[in-house]
Each structure stands twice: as structure tokens, then as C-alpha cells.
PLY file of the C-alpha trace (Angstrom):
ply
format ascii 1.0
element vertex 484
property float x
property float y
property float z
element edge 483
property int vertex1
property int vertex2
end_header
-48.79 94.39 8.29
-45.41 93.43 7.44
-46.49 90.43 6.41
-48.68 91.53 4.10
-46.13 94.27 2.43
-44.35 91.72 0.03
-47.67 90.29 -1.52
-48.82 93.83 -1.92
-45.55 94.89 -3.47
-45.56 92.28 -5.72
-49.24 92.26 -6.97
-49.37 96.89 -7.63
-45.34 96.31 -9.29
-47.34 93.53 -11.66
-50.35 96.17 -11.86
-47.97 98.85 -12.48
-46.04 96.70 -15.60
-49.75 95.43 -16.58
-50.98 98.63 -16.79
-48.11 100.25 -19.36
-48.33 96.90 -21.49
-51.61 97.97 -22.21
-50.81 101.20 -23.51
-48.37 99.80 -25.31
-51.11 97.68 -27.00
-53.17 100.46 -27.54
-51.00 102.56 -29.47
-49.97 99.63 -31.60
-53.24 99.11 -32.46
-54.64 102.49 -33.04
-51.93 104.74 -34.47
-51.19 104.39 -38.30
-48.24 102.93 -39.93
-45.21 105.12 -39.52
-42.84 105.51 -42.53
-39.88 104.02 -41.10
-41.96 100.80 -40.36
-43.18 100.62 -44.00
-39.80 100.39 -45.17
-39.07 97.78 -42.65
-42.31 95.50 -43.61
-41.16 95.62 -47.52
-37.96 94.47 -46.36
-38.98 91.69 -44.46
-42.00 90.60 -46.96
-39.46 90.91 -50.26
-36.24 89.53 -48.68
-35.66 86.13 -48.08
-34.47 84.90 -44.61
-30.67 84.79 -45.56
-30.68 88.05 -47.43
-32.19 89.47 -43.87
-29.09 87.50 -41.84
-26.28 88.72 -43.96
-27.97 92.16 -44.76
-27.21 91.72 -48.69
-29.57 94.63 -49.58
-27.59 97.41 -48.02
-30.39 99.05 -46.76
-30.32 101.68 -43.74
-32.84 100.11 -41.55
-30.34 97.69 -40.27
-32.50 96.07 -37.36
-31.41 92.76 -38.17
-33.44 91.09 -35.05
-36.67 92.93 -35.99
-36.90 92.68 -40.23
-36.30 88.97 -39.01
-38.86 88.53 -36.86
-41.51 90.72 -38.38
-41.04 88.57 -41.38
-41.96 85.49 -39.11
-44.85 87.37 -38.07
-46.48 88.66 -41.27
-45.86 85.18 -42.98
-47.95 83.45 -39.71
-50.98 85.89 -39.72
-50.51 88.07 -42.62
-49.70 91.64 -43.26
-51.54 93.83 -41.16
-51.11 96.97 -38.79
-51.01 94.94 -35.28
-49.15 91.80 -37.17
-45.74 93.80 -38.40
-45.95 95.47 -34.74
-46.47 91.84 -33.00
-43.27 91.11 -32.06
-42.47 94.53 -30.14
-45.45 94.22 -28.44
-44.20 91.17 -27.22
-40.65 92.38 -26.69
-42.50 94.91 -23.73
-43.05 91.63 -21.55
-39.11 90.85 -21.95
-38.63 94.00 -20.89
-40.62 94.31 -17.96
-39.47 91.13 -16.75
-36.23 92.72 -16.96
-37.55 95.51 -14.55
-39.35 93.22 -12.36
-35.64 91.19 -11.85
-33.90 94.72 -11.30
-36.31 96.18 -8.61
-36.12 93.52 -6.50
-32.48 92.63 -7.15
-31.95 96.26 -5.71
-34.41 96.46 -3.12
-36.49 93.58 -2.32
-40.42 93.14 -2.29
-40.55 94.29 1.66
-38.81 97.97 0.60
-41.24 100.99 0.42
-39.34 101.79 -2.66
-40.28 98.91 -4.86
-43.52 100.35 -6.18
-41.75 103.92 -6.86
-38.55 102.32 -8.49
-40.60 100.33 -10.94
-42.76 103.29 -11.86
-39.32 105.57 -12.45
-38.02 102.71 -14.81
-40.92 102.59 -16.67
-42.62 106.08 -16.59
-41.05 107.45 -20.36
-43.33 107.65 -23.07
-40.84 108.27 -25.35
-39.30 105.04 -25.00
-42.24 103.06 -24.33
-43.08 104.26 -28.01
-40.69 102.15 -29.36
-42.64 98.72 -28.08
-45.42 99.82 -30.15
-43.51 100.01 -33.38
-42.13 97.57 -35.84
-38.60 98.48 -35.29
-35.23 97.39 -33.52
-35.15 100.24 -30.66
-37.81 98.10 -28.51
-36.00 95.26 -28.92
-32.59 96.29 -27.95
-34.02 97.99 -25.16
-35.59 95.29 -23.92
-32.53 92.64 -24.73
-30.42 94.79 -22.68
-32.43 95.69 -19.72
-32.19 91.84 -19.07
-28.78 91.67 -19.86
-28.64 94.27 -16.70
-30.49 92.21 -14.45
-28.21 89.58 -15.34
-25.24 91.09 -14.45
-26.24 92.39 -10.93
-27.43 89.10 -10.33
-23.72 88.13 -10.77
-22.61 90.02 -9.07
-24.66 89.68 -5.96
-24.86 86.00 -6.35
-21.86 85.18 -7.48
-22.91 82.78 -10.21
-21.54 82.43 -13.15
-24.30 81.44 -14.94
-25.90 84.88 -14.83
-22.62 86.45 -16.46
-22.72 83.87 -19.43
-27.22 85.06 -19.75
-25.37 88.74 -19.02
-23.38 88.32 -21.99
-25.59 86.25 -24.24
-28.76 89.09 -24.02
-26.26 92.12 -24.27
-24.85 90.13 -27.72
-28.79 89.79 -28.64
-29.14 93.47 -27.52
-26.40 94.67 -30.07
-27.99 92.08 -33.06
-31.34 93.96 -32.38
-29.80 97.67 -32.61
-25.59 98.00 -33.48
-25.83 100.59 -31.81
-25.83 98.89 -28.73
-21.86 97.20 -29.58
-20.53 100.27 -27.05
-23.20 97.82 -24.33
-21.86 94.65 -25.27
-18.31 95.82 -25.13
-19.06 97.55 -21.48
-20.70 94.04 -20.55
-18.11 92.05 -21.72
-15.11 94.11 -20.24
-17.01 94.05 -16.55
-17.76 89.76 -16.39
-14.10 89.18 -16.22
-13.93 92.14 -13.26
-16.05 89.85 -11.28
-14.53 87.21 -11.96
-10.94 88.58 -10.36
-12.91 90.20 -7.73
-14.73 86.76 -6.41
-11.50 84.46 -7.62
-11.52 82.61 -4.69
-14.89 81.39 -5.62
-14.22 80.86 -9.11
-10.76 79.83 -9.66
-11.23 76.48 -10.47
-14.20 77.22 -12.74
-11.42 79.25 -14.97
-10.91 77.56 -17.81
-15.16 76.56 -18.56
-15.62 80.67 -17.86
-13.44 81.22 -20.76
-14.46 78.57 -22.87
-18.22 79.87 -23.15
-17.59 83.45 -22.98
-15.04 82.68 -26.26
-18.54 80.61 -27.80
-20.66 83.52 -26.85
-18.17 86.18 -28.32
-17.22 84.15 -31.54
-20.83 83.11 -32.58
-21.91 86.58 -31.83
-19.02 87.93 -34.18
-19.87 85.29 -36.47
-23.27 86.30 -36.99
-22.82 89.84 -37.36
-19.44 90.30 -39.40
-21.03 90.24 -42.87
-23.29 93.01 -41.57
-21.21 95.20 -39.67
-18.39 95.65 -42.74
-20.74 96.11 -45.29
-22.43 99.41 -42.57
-19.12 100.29 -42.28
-18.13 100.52 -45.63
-21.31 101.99 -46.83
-20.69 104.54 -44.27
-24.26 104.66 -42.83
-23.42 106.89 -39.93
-23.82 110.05 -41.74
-26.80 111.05 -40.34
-25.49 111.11 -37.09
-23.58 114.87 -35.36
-20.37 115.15 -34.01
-20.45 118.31 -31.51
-20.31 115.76 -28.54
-21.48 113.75 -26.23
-23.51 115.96 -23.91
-25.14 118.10 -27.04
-25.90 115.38 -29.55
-26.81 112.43 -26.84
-27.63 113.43 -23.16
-29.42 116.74 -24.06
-31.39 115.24 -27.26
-32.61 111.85 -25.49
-33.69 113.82 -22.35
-35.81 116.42 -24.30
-37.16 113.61 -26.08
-38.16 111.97 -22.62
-39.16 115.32 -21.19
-41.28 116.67 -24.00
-44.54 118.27 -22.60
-43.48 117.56 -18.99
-44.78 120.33 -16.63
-43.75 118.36 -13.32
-41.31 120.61 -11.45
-37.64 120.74 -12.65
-38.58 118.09 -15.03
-39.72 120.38 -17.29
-36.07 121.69 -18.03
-33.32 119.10 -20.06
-30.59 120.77 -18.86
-31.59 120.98 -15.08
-32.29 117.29 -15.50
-29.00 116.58 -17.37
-27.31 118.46 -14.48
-28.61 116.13 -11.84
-27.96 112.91 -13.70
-23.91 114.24 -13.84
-24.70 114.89 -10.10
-25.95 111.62 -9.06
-23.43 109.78 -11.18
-20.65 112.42 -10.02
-22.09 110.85 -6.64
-21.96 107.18 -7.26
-18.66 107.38 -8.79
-17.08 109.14 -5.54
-19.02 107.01 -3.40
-17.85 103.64 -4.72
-14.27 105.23 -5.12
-14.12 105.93 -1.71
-15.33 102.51 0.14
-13.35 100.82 -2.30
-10.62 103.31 -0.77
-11.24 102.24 2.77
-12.27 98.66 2.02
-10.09 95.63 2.30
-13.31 93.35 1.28
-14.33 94.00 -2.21
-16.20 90.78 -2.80
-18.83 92.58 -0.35
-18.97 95.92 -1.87
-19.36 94.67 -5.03
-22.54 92.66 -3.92
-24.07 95.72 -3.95
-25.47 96.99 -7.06
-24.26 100.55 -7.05
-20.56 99.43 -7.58
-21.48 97.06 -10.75
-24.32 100.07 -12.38
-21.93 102.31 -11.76
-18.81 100.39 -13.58
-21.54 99.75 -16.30
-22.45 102.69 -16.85
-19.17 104.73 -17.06
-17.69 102.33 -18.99
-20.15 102.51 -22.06
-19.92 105.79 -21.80
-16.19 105.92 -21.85
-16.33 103.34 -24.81
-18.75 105.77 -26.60
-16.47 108.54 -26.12
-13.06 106.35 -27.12
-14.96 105.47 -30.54
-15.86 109.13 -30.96
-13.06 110.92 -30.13
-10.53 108.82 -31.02
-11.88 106.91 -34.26
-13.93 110.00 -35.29
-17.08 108.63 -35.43
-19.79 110.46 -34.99
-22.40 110.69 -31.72
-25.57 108.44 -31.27
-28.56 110.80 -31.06
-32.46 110.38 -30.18
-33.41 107.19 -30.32
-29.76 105.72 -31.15
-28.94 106.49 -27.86
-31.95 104.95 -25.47
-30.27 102.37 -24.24
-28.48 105.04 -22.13
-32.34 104.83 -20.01
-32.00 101.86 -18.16
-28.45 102.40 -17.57
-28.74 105.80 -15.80
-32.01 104.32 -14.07
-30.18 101.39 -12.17
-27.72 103.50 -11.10
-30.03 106.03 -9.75
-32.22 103.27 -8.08
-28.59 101.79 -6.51
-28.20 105.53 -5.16
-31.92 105.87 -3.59
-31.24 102.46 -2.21
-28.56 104.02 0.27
-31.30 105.88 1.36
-33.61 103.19 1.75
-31.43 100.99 3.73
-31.26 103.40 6.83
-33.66 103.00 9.37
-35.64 106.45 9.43
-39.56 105.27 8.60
-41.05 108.52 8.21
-38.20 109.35 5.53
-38.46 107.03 3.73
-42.63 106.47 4.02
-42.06 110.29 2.48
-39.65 109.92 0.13
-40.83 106.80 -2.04
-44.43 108.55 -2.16
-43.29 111.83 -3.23
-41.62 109.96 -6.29
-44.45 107.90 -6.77
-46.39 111.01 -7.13
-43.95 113.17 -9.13
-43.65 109.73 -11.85
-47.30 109.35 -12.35
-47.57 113.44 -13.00
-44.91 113.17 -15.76
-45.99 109.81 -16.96
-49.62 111.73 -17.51
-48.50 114.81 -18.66
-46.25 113.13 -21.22
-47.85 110.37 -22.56
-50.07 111.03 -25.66
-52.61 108.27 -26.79
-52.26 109.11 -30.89
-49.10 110.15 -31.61
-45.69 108.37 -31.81
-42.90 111.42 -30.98
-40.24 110.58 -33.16
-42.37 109.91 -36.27
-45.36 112.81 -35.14
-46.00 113.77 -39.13
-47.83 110.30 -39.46
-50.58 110.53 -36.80
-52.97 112.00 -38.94
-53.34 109.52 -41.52
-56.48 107.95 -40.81
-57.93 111.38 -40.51
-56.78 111.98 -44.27
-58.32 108.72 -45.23
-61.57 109.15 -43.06
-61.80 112.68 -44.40
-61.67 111.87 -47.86
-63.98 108.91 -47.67
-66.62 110.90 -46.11
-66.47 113.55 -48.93
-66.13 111.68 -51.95
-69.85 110.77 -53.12
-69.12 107.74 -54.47
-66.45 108.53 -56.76
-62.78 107.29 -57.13
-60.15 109.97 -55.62
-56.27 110.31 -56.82
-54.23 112.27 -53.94
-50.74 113.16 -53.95
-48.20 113.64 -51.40
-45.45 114.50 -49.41
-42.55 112.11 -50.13
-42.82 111.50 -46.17
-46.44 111.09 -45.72
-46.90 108.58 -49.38
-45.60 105.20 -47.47
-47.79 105.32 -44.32
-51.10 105.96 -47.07
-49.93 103.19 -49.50
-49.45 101.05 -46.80
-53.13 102.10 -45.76
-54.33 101.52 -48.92
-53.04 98.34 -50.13
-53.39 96.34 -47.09
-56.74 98.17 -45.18
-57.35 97.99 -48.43
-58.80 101.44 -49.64
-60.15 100.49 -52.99
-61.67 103.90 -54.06
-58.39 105.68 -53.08
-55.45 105.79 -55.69
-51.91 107.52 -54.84
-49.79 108.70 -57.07
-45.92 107.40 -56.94
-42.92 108.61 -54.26
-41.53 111.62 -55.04
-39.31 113.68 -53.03
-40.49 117.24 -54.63
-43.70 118.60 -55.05
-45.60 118.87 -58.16
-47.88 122.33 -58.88
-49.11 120.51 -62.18
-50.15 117.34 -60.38
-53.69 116.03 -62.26
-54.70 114.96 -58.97
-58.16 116.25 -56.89
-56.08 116.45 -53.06
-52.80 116.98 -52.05
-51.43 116.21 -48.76
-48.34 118.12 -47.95
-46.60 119.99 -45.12
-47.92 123.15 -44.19
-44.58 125.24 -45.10
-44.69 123.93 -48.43
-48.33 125.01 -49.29
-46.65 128.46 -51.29
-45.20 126.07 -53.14
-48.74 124.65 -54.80
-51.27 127.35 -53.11
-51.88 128.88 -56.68
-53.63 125.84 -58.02
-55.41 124.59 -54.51
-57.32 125.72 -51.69
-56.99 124.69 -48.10
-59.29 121.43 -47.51
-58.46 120.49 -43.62
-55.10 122.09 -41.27
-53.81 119.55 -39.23
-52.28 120.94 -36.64
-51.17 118.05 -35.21
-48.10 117.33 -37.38
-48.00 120.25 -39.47
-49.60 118.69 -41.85
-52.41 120.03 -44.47
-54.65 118.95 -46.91
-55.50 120.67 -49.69
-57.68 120.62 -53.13
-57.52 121.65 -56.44
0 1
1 2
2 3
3 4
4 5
5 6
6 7
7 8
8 9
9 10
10 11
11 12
12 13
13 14
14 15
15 16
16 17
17 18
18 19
19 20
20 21
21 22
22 23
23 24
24 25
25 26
26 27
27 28
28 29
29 30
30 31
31 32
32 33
33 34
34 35
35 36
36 37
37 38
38 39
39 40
40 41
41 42
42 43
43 44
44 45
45 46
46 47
47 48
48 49
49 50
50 51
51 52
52 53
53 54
54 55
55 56
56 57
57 58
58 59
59 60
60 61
61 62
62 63
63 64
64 65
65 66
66 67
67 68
68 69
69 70
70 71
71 72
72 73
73 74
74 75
75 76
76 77
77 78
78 79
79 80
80 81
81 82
82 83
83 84
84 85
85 86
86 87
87 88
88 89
89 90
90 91
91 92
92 93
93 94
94 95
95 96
96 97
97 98
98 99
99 100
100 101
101 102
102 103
103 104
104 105
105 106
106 107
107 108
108 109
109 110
110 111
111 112
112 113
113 114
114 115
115 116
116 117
117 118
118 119
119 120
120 121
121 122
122 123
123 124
124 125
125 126
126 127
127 128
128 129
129 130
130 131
131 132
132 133
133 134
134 135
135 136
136 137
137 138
138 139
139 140
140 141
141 142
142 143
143 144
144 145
145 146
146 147
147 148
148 149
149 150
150 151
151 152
152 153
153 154
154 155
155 156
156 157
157 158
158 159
159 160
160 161
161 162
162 163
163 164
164 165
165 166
166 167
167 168
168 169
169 170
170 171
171 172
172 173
173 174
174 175
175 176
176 177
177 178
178 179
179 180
180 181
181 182
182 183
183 184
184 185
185 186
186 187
187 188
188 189
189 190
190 191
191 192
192 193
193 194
194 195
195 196
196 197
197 198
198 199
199 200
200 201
201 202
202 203
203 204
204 205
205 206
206 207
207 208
208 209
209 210
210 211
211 212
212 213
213 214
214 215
215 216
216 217
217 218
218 219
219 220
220 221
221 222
222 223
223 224
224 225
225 226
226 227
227 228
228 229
229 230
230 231
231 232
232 233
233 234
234 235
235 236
236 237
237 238
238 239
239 240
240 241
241 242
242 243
243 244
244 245
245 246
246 247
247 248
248 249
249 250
250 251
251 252
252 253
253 254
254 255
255 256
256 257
257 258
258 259
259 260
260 261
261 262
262 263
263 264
264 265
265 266
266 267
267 268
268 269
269 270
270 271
271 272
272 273
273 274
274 275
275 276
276 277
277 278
278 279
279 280
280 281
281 282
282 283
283 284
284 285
285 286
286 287
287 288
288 289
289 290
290 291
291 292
292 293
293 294
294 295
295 296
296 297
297 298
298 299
299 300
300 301
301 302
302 303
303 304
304 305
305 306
306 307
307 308
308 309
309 310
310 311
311 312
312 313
313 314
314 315
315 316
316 317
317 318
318 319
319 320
320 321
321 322
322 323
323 324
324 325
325 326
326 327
327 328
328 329
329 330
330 331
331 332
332 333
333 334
334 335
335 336
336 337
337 338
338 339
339 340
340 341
341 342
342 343
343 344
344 345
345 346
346 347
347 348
348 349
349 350
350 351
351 352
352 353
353 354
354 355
355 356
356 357
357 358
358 359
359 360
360 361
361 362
362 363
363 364
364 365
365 366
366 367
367 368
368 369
369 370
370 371
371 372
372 373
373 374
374 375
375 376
376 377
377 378
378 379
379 380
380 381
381 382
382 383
383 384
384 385
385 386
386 387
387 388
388 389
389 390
390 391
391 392
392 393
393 394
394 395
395 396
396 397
397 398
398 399
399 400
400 401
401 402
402 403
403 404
404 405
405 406
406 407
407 408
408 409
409 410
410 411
411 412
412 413
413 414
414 415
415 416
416 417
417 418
418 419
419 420
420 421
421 422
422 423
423 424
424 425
425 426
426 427
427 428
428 429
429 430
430 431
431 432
432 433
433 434
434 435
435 436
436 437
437 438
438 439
439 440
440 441
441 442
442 443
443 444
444 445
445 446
446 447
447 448
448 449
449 450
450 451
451 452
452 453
453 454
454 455
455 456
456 457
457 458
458 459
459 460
460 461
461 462
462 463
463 464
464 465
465 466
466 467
467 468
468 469
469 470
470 471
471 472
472 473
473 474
474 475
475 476
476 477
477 478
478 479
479 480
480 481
481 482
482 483
């Protein structure tokens, strides 16, 4: 039977990441356009390949890596829904190759918790969201849970080659989302750690180790110093809040992860906030303390909790240093999901104390109560037509279907809420929708409008209710339709 538990571990962990790629596919396919995305296809279809590099336009949606590649996409098979959302899609496998290399770098295809650990990793809808859209956040993701598996591997293996791939995906991981610079500075300030800590093995290799990590570093700054001043100096971190770290980026990413969640304490942010400071509270006292009573560090280090650990305190402390002391402001939402797989390895590292103890029934117990506990949440949180951060769009092709239905015939002119009108041009022009016309963006909404429908959110209807009558309530975004 033991035998047999590695092939079994591997083929349900390959089930498990085969299984989520799918809904991935689905919602890529089947939700409409959000209106984020639209302004990211425009980009990419009416900028040229340099203007994308060097970012000439200015424009907030500053996912280099993904107005690049959706532009290589769109001009291969066209504009269409799954086309612009192609290279996401495809961005999942990196990432769950990047899962695959971290569950068994931890425990190994014979551990009961290999099956358990991959579902944790994986088992937020919120972020999974992101694969399914055409824009950076599934991409950085991805880019630097690799960039993670990398860097255990170094440190467990003690080759150097996996810190240069550590560094080279956390530098791609930053291009995809800048965000992610507080990463690649955390990931760059650990590689030389292990380098001092395994010395012995590397001395002589010195000079090379410096020589591509200053390649790596300079064609990464290279590439991105155009960008980054011209963010900078157009101060696009406005949008951001500053009332710190816990409020505007633990709290906010965890409710987002939690939303509809009725599995035990997970249905509480802050409960779940106060365990993660537990467990990392934990691993930072643990690895304090061996290192205490340890004259061998080139062993402790081998194991993972000492380099997630490092990794993760350290972007945190970087995120804090650019805060507090260059008063910028705090990543929030989605800025800040990187923070997933960080918290995740380290959590894994901790269970994998556990797991290395010899008590069967314990650990028989333990990995199937998580396994249980994941899929609830995973259920009970995943929702097959919306997209969470971008929720007033889901009900687009029931405003199109609607109106096609009921319109005899004749040509319709609808107007709109100025966040609704990209997601139905986009709709229109490319579906196409020839018997639909919208009128033009515009960020206030017009009583007099000559047209037959308005779609508009449903605490705006006073503004307009004297001249229309409710057609459909969507309830799903707070959105309504109405007619004159």
C-alpha cells in the first residue's frame, strides 16, 4: 500500500490542479467582459508594441506583461471574449506548476498531506478569479508562486541555479504587477543569505553568482525604469489608503477570500487574520529558537520553514519601510494577493512539523479534516457567474438577452451607467449586436436622454424615475434596467 501512495498522490494532486483549471476556463468563457479588461484590450489593440514597453500613454492599467501579451493574442486569433483572456488562462498552468513544485518540495508524494496542502493553496476563488481575466494580477501571481518554488529549491538543494530562476520569475513577477517590487526586493535580499549560509559550498562559485544576479538585476531595471518614473511622477497611487497595514491589506484581502464562507471560523476575517499572526508569530519563534540552539545552519535552513518564513517577513517589513517611512500609501484588494502564496508556504512549512512525527492516526486525521474543511469553503465560495472584484458586470448578457427578446424587430438605443457602457460596447462591437446602439461614456446621468432603456445602478434610479419605469431589477449587482 505504500507503494502505491506516491502514484496516487501524484495522479488526485494533478486531478485536484485539473479540476480548478477548468473552472478557470469556464468563467473565462462564460462571464462578460469586465470594464477594467475593456480598457486593457483598447490599449493593447491601439498601442504599438514599444508604446506598451515604455508605457508612453500614461495610462493607469499599468500591467505591462499582460497589455503585451494580450496584444499578441488578439493580433493571432482576433478580438474576442476567450482571445483577450487567453493568456491568463494559460498563466493558471504556470501557476499550478508552481504549486505542484511547492507541495512536494515541502512534503513529498508519500506524505498524507500532499493532497490537503495542494487543495489549501489553491482553494480561493477570489484569486483564482484573476486567471480568468485579461489582467496583470494572474500573472504576477503566478510568476511569483514559481519564483517561490525556486527559492526553496535553493535552499534545500543548494543549487545555485534555482536562485538565479528565483530571481529571474520574481523580476517577471514585478514586470507583470509593480506591485510585486516589495517581492522582488524580499527575493533578492534572501539569495545572497543562502549564499553566506552554504559558503563552503559556494565560495568558489562567488564571483559567476554575482555576475548573473548583476545581469538579472540590471536588465530587469533596464526594462522597467521608463515605466516606473513616469507612475511615479504621475502619482498613480492615489487610489490606494494609508490607515495601515493590517486595515487596508490583511483585513481587505482576507474578506475578499472569505466572502460567503460559512465553514467554521472561516467565516470571520478577523478570527482568520488572528491565526495567520499566530502561525507566523509561531514560525518566527520557532526558527529563532533552533537557530538559537543550532551550531549547523546549513541544515536548518534545508528546511522550508526557515526560508518561507525569512520571505515572508521580509516583504512585509519592506512593505511597511516604503509605507511608513516614504509615505506611501498601503496595497489593498487585489494589489496585495501576492501576500496568498506567501502566507500559504509558510503555513504548509508549519503543518509539515506536524507531519514529520510519527503518530499515524494524527496525522490520517488531521490532513482529512483539512481536506474536508477546503473543499466546504472552496464550494461555498466559489460562484460560477460572477467575478468579485468587478460583480456590477455579471449581468450583461442578461441586459443584452433581455432586450433582444423584447424588441420586435426594431433597432434599440440604451444608455448607461458610466461603469456598465464599456463591458456593452465591447458586447456590441465585437459579438457584434447590430440592432443595439449605445449612446457615448458619460460619468453622470442624463433624465432627458432620447433613448428607449436605461441601464443604471439601482441607487441612482430617483435620479431618472420621473421619466422611466422599472423594466428588470437585477439583484445581482445592483443593477436595474429601466424604460422610458
Amino acid at each position: 500500500m505504500k507503494l502505491l501512495r506516491p502514484q496516487f498522490n501524484r495522479l488526485v494532486t494533478g486531478l485536484i490542479l485539473f479540476a480548478v483549471f477548468c473552472t478557470v476556463l469556464y468563467k473565462a468563457i462564460q462571464i462578460p467582459i469586465t470594464h477594467d479588461e475593456v480598457a486593457t484590450l483598447y490599449r493593447a489593440r491601439d498601442s504599438s508594441f514599444s508604446d506598451l514597453l515604455f508605457y508612453t500613454n500614461h495610462d493607469q492599467n499599468n500591467h505591462i506583461l499582460n497589455s503585451i501579451l494580450t496584444k499578441v493574442s488578439i493580433n493571432i486569433f482576433d478580438i474576442h471574449l476567450w482571445s483577450i483572456r487567453l493568456p491568463n488562462i494559460l498563466f493558471f498552468l504556470i501557476f499550478a506548476v508552481g504549486v505542484w513544485r511547492i507541495v512536494k518540495l515541502i512534503f513529498g508524494f508519500s506524505s498524507f498531506f500532499i493532497i490537503p496542502a495542494t487543495a489549501i493553496f489553491i482553494a480561493n476563488p477570489y484569486i483564482l478569479d484573476f486567471f480568468s481575466l485579461c489582467r496583470g494580477y494572474g500573472m504576477s501571481l503566478a510568476l511569483s508562486t514559481l519564483s517561490i518554488s525556486f527559492l526553496l529549491a535553493f535552499f534545500e538543494r543548494k543549487n545555485l541555479n534555482f536562485a538565479h530562476l528565483a530571481l529571474i520569475f520574481a523580476c517577471l513577477a514585478s514586470y507583470a504587477n509593480f506591485t510585486l517590487v516589495y517581492f522582488l526586493f524580499s527575493v533578492l535580499s534572501i539569495i545572497p543569505l543562502g549564499f553566506i549560509i552554504y559558503r563552503r559550498q559556494f565560495g568558489s562559485r562567488l564571483i559567476k553568482f554575482l555576475i548573473i544576479q548583476s545581469i538579472i538585476i540590471i536588465g530587469y531595471g533596464a526594462l522597467v525604469f521608463i515605466p516606473l518614473n513616469i507612475i511615479l511622477s504621475t502619482n498613480q497611487m492615489i487610489y490606494w489608503e494609508s490607515d495601515g497595514f493590517i486595515e487596508n491589506t490583511l483585513l481587505p484581502l482576507l474578506s475578499n477570500s472569505l466572502s460567503g464562507s460559512k465553514t467554521l471560523f472561516l467565516q470571520s476575517s478577523i478570527a482568520v487574520a488572528v491565526g495567520v499572526i499566530a502561525i507566523i508569530t509561531f514560525s518566527i519563534t520557532y526558527i529563532l529558537i533552533k537557530i538559537s540552539k543550532s551550531s549547523n545552519h546549513e541544515a536548518l535552513f534545508q528546511n522550508p520553514i526557515f526560508a518561507s518564513t525569512i520571505l515572508l517577513i521580509s516583504t512585509i517589513l519592506i512593505n511597511l519601510f516604503h509605507c511608513y517611512v516614504l509615505d506611501a500609501p498601503f496595497l489593498n484588494g487585489r494589489l496585495a494577493i501576492f501576500y496568498h502564496p506567501l502566507f500559504i508556504v509558510v503555513f504548509l512549512s508549519t503543518i509539515r512539523l506536524i507531519s514529520l512525527k510519527e503518530y499515524y492516526s494524527l496525522k490520517t486525521f488531521s490532513s482529512g479534516i483539512i481536506l474536508v474543511l477546503t473543499i466546504m469553503h472552496f464550494t461555498q465560495v466559489w460562484r460560477k457567474d460572477i467575478f468579485r472584484e468587478w460583480y456590477y458586470d455579471a449581468t450583461t448578457y442578461k441586459v443584452l438577452n433581455h432586450l433582444n427578446s423584447i424588441r420586435n424587430n426594431e433597432h434599440i438605443t440604451i444608455d448607461s451607467h458610466w461603469l456598465f457602457n464599456p463591458a456593452l460596447r465591447f458586447h456590441i462591437e465585437f459579438d457584434p449586436i447590430d440592432w443595439l446602439t449605445l449612446k457615448p461614456y458619460n460619468k453622470e446621468i442624463l433624465p432627458n436622454t432620447d433613448s428607449k432603456f436605461y441601464y443604471i445602478m439601482w441607487d441612482e434610479k430617483h435620479k431618472i424615475e420621473q421619466n422611466f419605469r422599472t423594466e428588470v431589477d437585477y439583484q445581482t449587482g445592483g443593477c436595474l434596467m429601466i424604460k422610458r
